[in-house]
Structures are given as C-alpha cells and as structure tokens.
N, C-alpha and C positions, 0 to 999 in steps of 0.2 A: 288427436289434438282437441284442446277444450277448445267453445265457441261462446265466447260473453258477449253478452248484448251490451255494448258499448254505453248506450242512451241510460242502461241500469247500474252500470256499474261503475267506477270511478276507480280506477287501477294507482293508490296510493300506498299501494302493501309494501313491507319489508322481506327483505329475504332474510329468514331465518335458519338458525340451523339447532341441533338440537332437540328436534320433534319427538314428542312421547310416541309416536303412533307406532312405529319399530321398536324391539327388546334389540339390547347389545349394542355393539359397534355402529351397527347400519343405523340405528337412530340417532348417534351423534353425530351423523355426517352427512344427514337429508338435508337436502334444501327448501324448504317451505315459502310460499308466497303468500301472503296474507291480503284480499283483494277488498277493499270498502265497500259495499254494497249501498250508493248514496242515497236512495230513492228506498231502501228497506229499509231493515232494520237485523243486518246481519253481516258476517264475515266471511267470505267464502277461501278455504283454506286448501290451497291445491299444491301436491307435493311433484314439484319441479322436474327429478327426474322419471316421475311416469304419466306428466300430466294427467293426472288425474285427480280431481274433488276429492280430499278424505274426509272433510268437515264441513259443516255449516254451522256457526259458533251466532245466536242469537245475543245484541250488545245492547240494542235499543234503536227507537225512529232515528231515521238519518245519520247516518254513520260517515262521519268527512274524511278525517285522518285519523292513517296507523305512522305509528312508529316502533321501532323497539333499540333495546339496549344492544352493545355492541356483540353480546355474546348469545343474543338469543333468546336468553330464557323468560325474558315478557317481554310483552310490547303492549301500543299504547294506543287507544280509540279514541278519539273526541267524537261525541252525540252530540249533534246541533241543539236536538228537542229536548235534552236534556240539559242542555247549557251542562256536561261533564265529562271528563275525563276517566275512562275506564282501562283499568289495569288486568292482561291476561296474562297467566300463566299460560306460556307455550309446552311445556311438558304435559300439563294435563288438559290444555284446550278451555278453559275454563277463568270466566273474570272473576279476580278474588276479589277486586276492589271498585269501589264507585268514587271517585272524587268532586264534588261542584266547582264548577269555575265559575260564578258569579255574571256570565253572559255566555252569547253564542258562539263556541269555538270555530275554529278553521284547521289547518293543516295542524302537526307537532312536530316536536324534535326532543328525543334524549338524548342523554349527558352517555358516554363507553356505559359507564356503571351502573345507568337507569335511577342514579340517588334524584335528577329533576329532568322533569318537561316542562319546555317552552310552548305554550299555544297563542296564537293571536287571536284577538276574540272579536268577531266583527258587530256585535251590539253587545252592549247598547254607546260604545264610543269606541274607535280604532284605537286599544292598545294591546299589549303582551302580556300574561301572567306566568312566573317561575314558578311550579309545582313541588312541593316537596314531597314525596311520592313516598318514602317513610314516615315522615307527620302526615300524610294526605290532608295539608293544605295547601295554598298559595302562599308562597314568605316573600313574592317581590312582583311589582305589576310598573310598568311603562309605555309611555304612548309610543305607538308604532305605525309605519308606515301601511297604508292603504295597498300597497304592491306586496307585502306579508302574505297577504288573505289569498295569496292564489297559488294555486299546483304550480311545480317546477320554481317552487322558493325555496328551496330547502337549507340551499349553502347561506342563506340570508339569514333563515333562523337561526341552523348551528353560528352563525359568526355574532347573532346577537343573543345568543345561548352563552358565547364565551363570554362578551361582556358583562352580563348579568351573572355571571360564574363567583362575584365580590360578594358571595353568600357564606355566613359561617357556620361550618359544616364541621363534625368531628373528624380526629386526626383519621387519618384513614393510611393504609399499607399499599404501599405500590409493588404491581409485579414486576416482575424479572423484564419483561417486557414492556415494564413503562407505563403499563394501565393500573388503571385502579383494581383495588378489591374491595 
C-alpha cells in the first residue's frame, strides 16, 4: 500500500482509465488516480489496481486541481503560481497545453467531451471562468460563490458547468450512448 503524506498532498485526482503505461487491452482498462501534489509542483500518478507510483508528471508550483473528461484521455491541472490551466495527455503522461486563466485558480470541472473547463478563480475577485480548451481561451467568466473555492464542491461546479453550457459551440455528433463525440 502507498503512504502519502497527507500535509503534502491534496488527494483531488481523477480516476482514469485508459493509461498509456500498458500495450493492448490491459491499458484500456487500468484505473489511474491522478493525486495533486499541493505544496510541489507535481502529479503523482498511481495505478489503482497495483498500488503502485508509475509516474511523477512535473505541471508547475502548486498544483490545486485535477480533473478530466469523461473517457479519460486528458485531464485537467489548475497551477495556483501560474494563475493556469494545464492540459495532459493521459496516454502519453505528458501536458500538451498551458492555458492562462487571468487569476489564481481552485478546484476544475470538465464538460463528458473535455471541449470546456470550469475553474473558480480565488483572486483577484470570487468568480468562474469557462475554458475553451480547443481555442485555449476563456469564452465566458461569472461571479461565483466563495463555497466554489473548496474541496468536495464538485457537484456545484458541474451544476454551474451546465448553466454556463449557453456557449456556441460547433454542431457536434452524439454517440449511440448519448455522449458526445
């Protein structure tokens, strides 16, 4: 069993699945936990069914929140020091993208498809910015509540994730299952 040091770590990971780190079937069906490391400046990426560390994924100073899309294949950092939003590829362990949110993020949330992130940004004023994470920019910002900014908000973001969802976005194809593609 791994042992985190509580005081260092900030347990806001996603479970993923998907992981590059197995060839074949067995990688599509690992479960990955992606763990913020708040006080570094790293991810620490431990593969569920052997508890064990496979990666330490450097993102930047203070690392708040992860999230990721519904299927896996990236997920999402907010860096305090960086006042941004960083985009990883979970197959290859690696952030393709850096995005600036214009202040200090908190917690995230994506959309099933990963097309936006909602972050609340605790300076330089309480509100929310919508990410467009194919443009990587913000396309929509609102003042939001001070109870946003803290662990175990999540169902608050996604429910103010859907309201701010009145974004015009291209027509997009729905699966068989109702999600997007």
């Amino acid at each position: 069993m791994i042992t985190l040091r509580k005081s260092l770590l900030l347990v806001l990971g996603a479970i993923l699945g998907l992981a590059p780190l197995a060839s074949g079937a067995a990688a599509a069906t690992r479960s990955m936990l992606y763990v913020a490391n708040s006080q570094g400046d790293d991810i620490t990426i431990i593969d569920l069914a052997t508890q064990k560390v496979v990666k330490t994924l450097k993102v930047g100073p203070i690392v708040h929140g992860v999230c990721a899309q519904a299927d896996g294949r990236r997920a999402f950092a907010t860096i305090e020091s960086e006042h941004s939003l960083k985009v990883i590829d979970t197959r290859t362990s690696t952030v393709t993208d850096t995005i600036p949110l214009g202040g200090q993020p908190n917690e995230c949330a994506a959309t099933n498809d990963g097309r936006y992130v909602v972050v609340p940004l605790l300076a330089p004023v309480n509100m929310s910015v919508v990410v467009d994470v194919a443009e990587k920019k913000i396309v929509k910002s609102f003042p939001s509540s001070s109870q946003l900014l803290h662990a175990g908000r999540r169902q608050q973001l996604h429910r103010l994730l859907r309201r701010a969802r009145r974004l015009p976005h291209p027509p997009h194809r729905s699966g068989q299952d109702g999600s997007h593609q």
